[in-house]
C-alpha positions in Angstrom: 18.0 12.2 208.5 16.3 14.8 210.8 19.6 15.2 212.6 21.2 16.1 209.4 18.5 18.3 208.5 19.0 19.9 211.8 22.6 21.1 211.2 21.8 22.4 207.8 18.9 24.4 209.4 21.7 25.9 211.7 22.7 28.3 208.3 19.7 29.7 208.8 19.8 30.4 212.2 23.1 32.2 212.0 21.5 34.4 209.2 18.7 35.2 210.8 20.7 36.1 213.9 23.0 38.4 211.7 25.0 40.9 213.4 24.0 39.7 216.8 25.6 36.4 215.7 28.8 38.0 214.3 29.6 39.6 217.3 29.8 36.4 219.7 32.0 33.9 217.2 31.4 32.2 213.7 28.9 32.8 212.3 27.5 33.9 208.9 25.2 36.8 207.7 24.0 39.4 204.5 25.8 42.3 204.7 24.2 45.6 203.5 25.8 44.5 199.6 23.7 41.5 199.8 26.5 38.9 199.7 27.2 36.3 202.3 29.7 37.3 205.3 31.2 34.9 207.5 33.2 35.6 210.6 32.6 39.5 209.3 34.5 39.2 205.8 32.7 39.4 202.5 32.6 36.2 200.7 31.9 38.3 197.4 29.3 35.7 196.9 25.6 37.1 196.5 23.1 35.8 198.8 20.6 36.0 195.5 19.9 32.5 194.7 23.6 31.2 196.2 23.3 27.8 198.7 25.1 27.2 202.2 25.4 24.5 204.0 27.6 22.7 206.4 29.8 20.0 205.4 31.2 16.9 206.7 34.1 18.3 208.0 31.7 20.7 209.9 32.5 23.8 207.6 30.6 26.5 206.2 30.3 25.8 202.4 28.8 27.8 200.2 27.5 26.8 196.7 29.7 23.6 197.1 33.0 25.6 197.9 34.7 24.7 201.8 35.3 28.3 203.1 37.1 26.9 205.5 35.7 28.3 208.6 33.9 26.0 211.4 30.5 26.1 211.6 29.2 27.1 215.2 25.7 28.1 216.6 24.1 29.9 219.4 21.3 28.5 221.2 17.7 29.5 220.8 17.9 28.4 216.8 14.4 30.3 214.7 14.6 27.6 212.2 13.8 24.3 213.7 11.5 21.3 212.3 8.2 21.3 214.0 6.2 18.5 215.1 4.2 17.8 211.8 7.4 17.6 210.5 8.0 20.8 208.1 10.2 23.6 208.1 9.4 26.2 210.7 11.2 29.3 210.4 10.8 32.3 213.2 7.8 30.4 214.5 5.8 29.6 211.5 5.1 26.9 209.4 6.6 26.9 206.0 4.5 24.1 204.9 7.8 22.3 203.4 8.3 19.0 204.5 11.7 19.0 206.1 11.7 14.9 205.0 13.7 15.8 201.6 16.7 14.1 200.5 20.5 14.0 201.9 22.3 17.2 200.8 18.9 19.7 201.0 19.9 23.1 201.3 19.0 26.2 203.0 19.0 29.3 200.3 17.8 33.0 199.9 16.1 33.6 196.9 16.1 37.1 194.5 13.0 38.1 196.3 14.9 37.9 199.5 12.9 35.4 201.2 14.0 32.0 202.3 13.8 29.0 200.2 14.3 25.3 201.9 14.7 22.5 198.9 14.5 25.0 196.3 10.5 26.2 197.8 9.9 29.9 198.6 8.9 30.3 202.4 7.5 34.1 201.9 9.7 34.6 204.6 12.3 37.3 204.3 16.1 36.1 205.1 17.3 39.7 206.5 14.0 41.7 207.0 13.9 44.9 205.9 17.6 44.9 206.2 18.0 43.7 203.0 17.1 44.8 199.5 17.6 42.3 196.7 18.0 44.9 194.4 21.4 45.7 196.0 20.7 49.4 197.1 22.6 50.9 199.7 21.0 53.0 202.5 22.7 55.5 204.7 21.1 56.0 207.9 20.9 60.0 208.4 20.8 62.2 211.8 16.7 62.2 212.2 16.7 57.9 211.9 15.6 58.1 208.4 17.8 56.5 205.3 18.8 58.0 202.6 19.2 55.5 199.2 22.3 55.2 196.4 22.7 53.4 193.8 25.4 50.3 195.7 25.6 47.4 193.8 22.5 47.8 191.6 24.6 49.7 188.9 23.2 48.2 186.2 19.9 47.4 186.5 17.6 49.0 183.9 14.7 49.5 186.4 14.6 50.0 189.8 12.0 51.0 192.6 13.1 52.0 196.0 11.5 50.3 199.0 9.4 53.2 201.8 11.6 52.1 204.6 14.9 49.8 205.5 16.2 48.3 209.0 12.6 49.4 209.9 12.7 53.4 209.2 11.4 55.2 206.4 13.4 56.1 203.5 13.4 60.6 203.0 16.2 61.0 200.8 18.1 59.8 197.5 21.7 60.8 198.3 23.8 63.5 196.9 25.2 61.9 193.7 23.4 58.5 194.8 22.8 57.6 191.5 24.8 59.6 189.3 26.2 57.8 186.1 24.1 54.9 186.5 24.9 53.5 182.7 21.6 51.5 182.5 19.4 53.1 184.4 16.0 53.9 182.6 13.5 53.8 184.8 13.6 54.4 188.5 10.3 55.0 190.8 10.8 56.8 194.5 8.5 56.2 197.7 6.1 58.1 199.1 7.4 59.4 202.6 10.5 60.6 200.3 11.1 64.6 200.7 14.5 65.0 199.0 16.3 64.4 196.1 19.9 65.5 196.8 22.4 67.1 194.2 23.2 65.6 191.5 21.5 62.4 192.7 20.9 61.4 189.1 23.5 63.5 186.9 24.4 62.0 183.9 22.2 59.3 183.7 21.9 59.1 180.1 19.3 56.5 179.5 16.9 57.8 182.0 13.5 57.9 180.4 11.2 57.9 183.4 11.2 58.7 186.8 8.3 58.7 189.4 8.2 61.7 191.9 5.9 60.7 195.1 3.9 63.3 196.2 5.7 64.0 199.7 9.1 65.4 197.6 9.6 68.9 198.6 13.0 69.1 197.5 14.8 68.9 194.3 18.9 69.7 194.6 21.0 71.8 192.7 21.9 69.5 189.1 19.8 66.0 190.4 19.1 65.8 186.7 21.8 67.1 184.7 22.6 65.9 181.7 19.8 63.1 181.7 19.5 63.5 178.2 16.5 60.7 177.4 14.4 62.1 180.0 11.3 63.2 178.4 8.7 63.9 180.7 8.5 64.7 185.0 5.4 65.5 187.2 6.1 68.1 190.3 4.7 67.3 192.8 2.2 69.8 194.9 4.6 69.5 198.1 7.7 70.6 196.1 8.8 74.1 197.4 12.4 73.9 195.7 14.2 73.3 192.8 18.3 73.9 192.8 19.9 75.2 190.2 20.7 73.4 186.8 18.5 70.6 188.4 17.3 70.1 184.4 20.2 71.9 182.2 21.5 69.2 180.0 18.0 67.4 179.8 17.7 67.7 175.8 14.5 65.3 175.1 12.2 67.0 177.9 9.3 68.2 176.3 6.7 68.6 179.6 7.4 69.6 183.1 3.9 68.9 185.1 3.7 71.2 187.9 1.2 70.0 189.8 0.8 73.7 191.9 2.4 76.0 189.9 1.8 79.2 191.6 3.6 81.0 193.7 7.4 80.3 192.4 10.6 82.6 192.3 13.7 82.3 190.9 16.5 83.9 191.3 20.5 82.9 189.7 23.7 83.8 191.5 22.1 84.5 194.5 20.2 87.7 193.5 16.9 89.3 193.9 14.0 86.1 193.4 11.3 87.3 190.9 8.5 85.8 190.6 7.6 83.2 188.2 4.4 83.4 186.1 1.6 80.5 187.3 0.6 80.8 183.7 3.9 79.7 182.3 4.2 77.2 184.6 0.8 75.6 184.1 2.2 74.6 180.3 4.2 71.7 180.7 6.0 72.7 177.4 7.0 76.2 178.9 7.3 74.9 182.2 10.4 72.4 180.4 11.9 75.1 178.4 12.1 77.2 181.6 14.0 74.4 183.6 16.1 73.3 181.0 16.7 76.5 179.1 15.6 80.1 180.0 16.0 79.7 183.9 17.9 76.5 183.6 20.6 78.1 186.3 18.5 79.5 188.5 17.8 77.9 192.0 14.0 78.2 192.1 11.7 78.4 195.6 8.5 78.6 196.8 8.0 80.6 199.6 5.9 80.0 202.7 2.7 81.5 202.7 2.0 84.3 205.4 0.6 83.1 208.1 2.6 79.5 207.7 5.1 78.7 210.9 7.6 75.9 209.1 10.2 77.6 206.7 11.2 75.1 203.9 14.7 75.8 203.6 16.0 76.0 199.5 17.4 73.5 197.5 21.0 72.4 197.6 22.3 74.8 194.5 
């Protein structure tokens, strides 16, 4: 029984050894879309909830189906039954008894983590290289990610993790997000400091979205034409909006600056003027302004004298 137990506990092994796995012969992993690869090739299968195992005939099979390929695996295995008999997985108890029944799988649940015999280990399947929502990161030149949409398209809610693969997530992608037909409600990190261009134009449905207090830039159209969105809080760090970053956003009614001093704006790259504080400090001006009067405008907050670090302006 154990024995058998042991070569279904090899799937987990080659997961957990992912791309180091990949690179030396068979073997099978999440790729960054969240479905299973084996041998490198996409499956199309979603590792959400989907079984593998290794049949009979010594092939990878997953959720019943023969794919095929041989199962092979290095040495060294993290998943391994321990003396007291459960499941241990990267050196720690699961507290599942690995005595279950003939045919017990090895599976990665929608949280991410792995579940033996159908029981949640808390133990995540790919680390912080994978999201369950389906997001896709992009690593950028200072080791930082920024985040798009991937194959999370149409979920209605969605809140992106602080950091991936280990790094911090900084950015949301130009266009990372735009179109999204379901999205309504979407919540970014602190540690985040930009929103690219027309990260979330046209996202028609989008009623909410959370602004952590480390953004300090807003590109040129991120909001156009979100049509539904009906409130947004500025952060204090901001120092610059693009232009037509809120044209098209017919149902705001409040725009929260959190310091609203300080601001110009200027349109076609002309003279900046400044903006009144006192405007600003009404949420209902401060929306008309963005979505109407200066709607075109790339607006920016200078650095104060005195201040070393120039904040260079918003994508327009």
């Amino acid at each position: 029984m154990k024995s058998k137990l042991r070569i279904l506990l090899m799937t987990a092994l080659c997961l957990a050894c992912l791309f180091a796995f990949s690179a030396c012969g068979s073997g099978v992993q999440i790729g960054e879309n969240g479905n299973w690869y084996i041998d490198g090739k996409d499956t199309g299968v979603s590792a959400s909830g989907a079984s593998v195992a290794i049949g009979p005939d010594g092939h990878w099979y997953i959720d019943g189906e023969d794919t095929g390929v041989s199962a092979t695996a290095p040495s060294g295995a993290p998943v391994e039954i321990g003396d007291n008999g459960n499941w241990f997985v990267n050196g720690e108890d699961t507290g599942v008894s690995a005595a279950g029944e003939d045919g017990s799988v090895v599976t990665v649940g929608g949280n991410g983590h792995w579940y033996i015999d159908g029981e949640d280990t808390g133990i995540s399947a790919g680390g912080s290289a994978y999201d369950p929502q389906g997001l896709e990161f992009c690593p950028l030149a200072d080791g930082s990610y920024a985040v798009a949409i991937g194959s999370a398209r149409y979920l209605r809610e969605i809140e992106v993790p602080a950091s991936f693969n280990g790094k911090p997530v900084t950015a949301v992608g130009e266009g990372g997000f735009a179109g999204a037909p379901s999205l309504e409600r979407i919540a970014l990190p602190e540690g985040l400091t930009c929103v690219g261009a027309s990260a979330f134009a046209g996202c028609e449905n989008l009623v909410e979205v959370v602004l952590p207090a480390t953004l300090e830039e807003i590109g040129g159209a991120a909001f156009e034409n979100c049509a539904a969105l009906a409130e947004v809080a500025l952060p204090a760090a901001l120092q610059g909006i693009g232009a037509s970053a809120f044209a098209g956003c017919d149902s705001l009614a409040r725009a929260a600056f959190a310091q609203p001093e300080g601001w110009e704006a200027a349109a076609g790259g002309g003279q900046p003027l400044p903006v009144s504080g006192t405007d600003l400090a009404s949420g209902v001006i401060a929306a008309q302004m963005l979505t109407d009067t200066r709607c075109d405008y790339l607006w920016s907050k200078p650095v104060s004298a005195g201040e070393e670090a120039e904040v260079p302006p918003a994508n327009s």
